[in-house]
C-alpha positions in Angstrom: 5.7 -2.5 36.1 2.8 -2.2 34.3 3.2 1.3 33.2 6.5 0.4 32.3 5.4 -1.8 30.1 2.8 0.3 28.5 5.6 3.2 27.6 7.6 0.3 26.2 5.4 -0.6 23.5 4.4 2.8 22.9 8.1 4.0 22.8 8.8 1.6 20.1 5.7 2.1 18.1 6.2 5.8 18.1 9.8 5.1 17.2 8.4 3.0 14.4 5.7 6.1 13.4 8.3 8.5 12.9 10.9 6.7 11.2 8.6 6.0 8.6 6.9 9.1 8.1 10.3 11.0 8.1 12.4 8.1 5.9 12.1 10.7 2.7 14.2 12.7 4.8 17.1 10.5 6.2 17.3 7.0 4.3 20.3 7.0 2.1 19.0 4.6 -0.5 15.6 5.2 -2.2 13.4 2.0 -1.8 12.7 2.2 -4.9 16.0 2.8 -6.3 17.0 -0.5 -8.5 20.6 -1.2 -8.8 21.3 -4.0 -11.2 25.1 -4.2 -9.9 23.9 -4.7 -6.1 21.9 -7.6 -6.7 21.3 -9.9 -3.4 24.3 -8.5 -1.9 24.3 -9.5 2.2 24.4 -7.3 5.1 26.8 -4.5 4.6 27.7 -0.6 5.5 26.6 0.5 2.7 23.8 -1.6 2.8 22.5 -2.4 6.5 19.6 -4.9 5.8 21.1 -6.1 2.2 19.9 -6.0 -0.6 16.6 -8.2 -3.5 17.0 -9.7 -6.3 16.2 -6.2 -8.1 19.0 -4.7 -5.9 17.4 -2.3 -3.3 17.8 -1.5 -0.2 16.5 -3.6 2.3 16.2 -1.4 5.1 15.1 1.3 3.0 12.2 -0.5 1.8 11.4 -2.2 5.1 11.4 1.3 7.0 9.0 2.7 3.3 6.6 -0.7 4.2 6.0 0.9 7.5 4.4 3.7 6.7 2.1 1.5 4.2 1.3 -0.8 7.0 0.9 1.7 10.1 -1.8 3.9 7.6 -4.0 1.0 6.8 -4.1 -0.2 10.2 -4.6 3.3 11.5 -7.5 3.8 8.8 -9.1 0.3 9.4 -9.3 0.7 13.7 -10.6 4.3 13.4 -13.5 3.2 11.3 -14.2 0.1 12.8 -14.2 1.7 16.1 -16.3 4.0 14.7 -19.1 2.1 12.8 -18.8 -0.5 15.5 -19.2 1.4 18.5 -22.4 3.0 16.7 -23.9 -0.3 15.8 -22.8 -1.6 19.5 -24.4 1.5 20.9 -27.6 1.1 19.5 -27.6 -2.9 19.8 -27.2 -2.5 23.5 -29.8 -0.1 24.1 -32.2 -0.5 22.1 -33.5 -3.8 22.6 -36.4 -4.4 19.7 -33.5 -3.6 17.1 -30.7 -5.7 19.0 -31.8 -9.4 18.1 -32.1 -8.4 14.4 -28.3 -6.7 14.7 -27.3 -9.6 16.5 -27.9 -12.3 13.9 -26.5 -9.9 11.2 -23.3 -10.0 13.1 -23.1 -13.3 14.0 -23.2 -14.2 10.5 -20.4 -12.3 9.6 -18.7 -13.9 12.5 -19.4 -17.4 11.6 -16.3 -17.0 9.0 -12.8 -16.1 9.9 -11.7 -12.8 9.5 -8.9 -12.7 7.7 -11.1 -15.6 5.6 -14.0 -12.9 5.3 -11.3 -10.3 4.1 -9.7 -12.7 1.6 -12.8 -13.1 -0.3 -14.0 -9.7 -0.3 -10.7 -8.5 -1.8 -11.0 -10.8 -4.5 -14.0 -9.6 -5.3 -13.3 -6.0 -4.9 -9.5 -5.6 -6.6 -6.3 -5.3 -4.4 -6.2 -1.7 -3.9 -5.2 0.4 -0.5 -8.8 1.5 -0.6 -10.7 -2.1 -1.1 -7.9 -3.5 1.6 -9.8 -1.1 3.7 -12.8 -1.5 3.3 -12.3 -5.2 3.3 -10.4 -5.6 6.9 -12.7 -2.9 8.5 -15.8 -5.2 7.2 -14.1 -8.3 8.6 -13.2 -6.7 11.9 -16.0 -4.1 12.8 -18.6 -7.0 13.7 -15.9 -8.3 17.0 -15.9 -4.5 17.8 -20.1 -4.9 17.8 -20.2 -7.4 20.4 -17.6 -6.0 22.6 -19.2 -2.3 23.0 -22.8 -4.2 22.6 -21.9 -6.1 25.8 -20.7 -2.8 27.8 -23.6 -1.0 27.4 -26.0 -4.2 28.0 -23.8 -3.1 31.9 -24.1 0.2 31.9 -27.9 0.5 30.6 -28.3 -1.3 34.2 -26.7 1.6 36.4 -28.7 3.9 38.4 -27.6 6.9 37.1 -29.1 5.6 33.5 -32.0 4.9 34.9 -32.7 8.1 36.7 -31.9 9.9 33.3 -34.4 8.0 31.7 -36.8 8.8 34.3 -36.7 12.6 34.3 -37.4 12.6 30.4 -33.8 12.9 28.9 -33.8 11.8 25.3 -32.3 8.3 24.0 -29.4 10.4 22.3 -28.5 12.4 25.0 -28.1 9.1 27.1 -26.2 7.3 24.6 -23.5 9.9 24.0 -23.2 11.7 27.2 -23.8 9.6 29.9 -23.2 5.9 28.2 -20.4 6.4 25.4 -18.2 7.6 28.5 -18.2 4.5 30.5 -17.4 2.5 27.4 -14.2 4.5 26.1 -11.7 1.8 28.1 -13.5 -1.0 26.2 -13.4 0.8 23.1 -10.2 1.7 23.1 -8.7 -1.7 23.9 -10.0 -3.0 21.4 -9.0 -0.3 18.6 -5.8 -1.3 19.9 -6.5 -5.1 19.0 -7.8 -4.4 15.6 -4.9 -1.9 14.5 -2.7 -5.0 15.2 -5.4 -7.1 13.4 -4.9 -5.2 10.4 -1.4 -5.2 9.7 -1.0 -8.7 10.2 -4.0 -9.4 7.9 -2.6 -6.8 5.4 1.0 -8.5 5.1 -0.9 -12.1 5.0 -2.9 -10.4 1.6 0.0 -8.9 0.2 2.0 -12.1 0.7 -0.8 -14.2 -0.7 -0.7 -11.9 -3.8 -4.1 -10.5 -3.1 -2.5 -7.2 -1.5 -1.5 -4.2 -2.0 0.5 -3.9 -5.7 3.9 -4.8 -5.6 5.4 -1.6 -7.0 4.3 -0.2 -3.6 7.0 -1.5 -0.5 5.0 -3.9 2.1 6.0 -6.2 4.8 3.9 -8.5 2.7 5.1 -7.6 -0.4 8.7 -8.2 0.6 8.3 -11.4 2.1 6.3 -12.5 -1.1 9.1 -11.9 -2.9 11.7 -13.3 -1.1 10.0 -16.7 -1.2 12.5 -18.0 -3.9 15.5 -16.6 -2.2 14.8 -17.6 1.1 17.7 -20.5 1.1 20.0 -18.3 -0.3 19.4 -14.4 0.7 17.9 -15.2 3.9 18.0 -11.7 4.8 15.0 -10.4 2.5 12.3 -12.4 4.4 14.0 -11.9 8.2 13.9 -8.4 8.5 10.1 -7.8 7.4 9.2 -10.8 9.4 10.6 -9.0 12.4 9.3 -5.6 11.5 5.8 -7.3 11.8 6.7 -9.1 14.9 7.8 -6.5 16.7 4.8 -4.1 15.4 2.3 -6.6 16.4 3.4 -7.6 19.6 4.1 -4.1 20.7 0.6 -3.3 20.1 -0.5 -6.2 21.4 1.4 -5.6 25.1 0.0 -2.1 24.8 -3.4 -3.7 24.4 -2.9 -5.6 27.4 -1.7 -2.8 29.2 -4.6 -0.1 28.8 -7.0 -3.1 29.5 -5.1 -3.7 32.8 -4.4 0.0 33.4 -7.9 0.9 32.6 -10.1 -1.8 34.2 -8.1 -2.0 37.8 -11.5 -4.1 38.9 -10.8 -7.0 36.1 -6.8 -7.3 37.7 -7.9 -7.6 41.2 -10.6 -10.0 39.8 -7.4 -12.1 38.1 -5.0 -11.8 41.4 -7.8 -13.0 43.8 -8.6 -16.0 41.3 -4.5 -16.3 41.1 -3.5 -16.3 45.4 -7.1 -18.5 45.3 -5.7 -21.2 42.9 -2.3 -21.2 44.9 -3.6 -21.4 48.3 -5.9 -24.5 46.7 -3.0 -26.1 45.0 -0.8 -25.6 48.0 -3.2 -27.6 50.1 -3.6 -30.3 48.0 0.1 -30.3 48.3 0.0 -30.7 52.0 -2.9 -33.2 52.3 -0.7 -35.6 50.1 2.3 -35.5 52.2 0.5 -35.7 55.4 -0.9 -38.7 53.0 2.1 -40.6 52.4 
């Protein structure tokens, strides 16, 4: 079931991926393509997903936004994985740096994230490369903590110690024998902040702090269709169910390599699960017997 699960969500992101990447190649509308005539026409053959107000393709520019969305959460959980697993890797080990790291992060966790993001891409300008650079600042510190807190575990294994003991150097230990027995964490939550990232880029871009809105985005396109919403209801629900569908599927698959890649945390969870039933199924009993 759970590897069912997992193949799901992948399936359908994959699905996602390539229909996007591809949609030069197949669309028959261009989602640029403005056709005064077709303006706010409904769902049609010719037409699947309707048309704006400017008269383009809906489903042309939904399947365009995808690729937008997929690269900049692609870009923003590589290097946040990346600067935060060296950050958390370094944290963790070294312990006269860690408190100093520490405090650094837990400022920039004391605001929101998407808050942290807001601000910095209103200072920086609304282009694809601030977006970046904002959302991988806002989301690298969570990444910190998590690796931070899996090495502060492994540092404690024998095997660690006996390296340390027969002279090999810090970086040796830290990519070769410690880096490997963080990977599930690490990849869990790249996972987490890939789905953390479109979501955050659609709220920008709907907030007019995004992305410009020559370029097709989830957020974008539901900006736009704020004035129509009563009466061309289609422009906001099909990029509202793009993102829901993106976002959750990454989310289950999330869920799924955690499960599938720490077996010792689900028999942890179905122990503390038969353990609260057998509890609450005494209780049970002792009130009848009770009354």
């Amino acid at each position: 079931m759970l590897k069912k699960r997992i193949w799901i969500a992948a399936g359908i992101l994959i699905v996602l991926l390539l229909a996007s990447v591809t949609s030069s190649w197949w669309l028959p509308h261009s989602p640029t393509h403005i056709e005064a005539t077709q303006r706010l026409h409904g769902i049609s053959a010719h037409n699947w997903f309707g048309t704006d107000h400017f008269g383009r393709d809906v489903f042309a520019r939904t399947i365009a936004a995808a690729k937008v969305s997929f690269f900049i959460g692609m870009a923003v959980a590589f290097i946040a994985t990346v600067l935060g697993t060296l950050v958390g890797l370094v944290s963790g080990y070294y312990r006269k740096v860690d408190f100093i790291i520490m405090r650094m992060i837990d400022g920039m966790m004391a605001f929101p994230a998407l808050l942290l993001a807001l601000a910095l891409v209103a200072a920086l300008g609304g282009s694809m490369t601030n977006i970046i650079i904002a959302l991988t600042f806002a989301n690298f510190p969570q990444m910190t903590r998590v690796i931070r807190s899996a090495v502060l575990k492994v540092k404690q294994l024998q095997f660690i110690e006996a390296a340390v003991t027969t002279g090999t150097g810090p970086f040796t230990i830290l990519f070769r024998y410690v880096l490997p027995n963080v990977s599930s964490p690490i990849i869990v939550q790249a996972t987490f902040t890939f789905a953390k990232a479109i979501l955050a880029e659609a709220a920008l871009s709907f907030l007019g702090l995004g992305i410009s809105p020559s370029i097709p985005t989830w957020g974008n396109m539901l900006q736009e269709a704020q004035e129509y919403i009563t009466i061309a209801p289609w422009l906001s629900i099909f990029p509202g169910i793009a993102i829901v569908i993106t976002v959750l599927s990454l989310n289950i698959l999330g869920d799924g390599l955690r499960d599938l890649l720490d077996p010792h945390r689900t028999k942890t969870m179905q122990h503390f699960k038969r353990k609260t039933q057998l509890k609450r199924a005494k209780t049970e009993s002792t009130k009848q017997e009770v009354i």
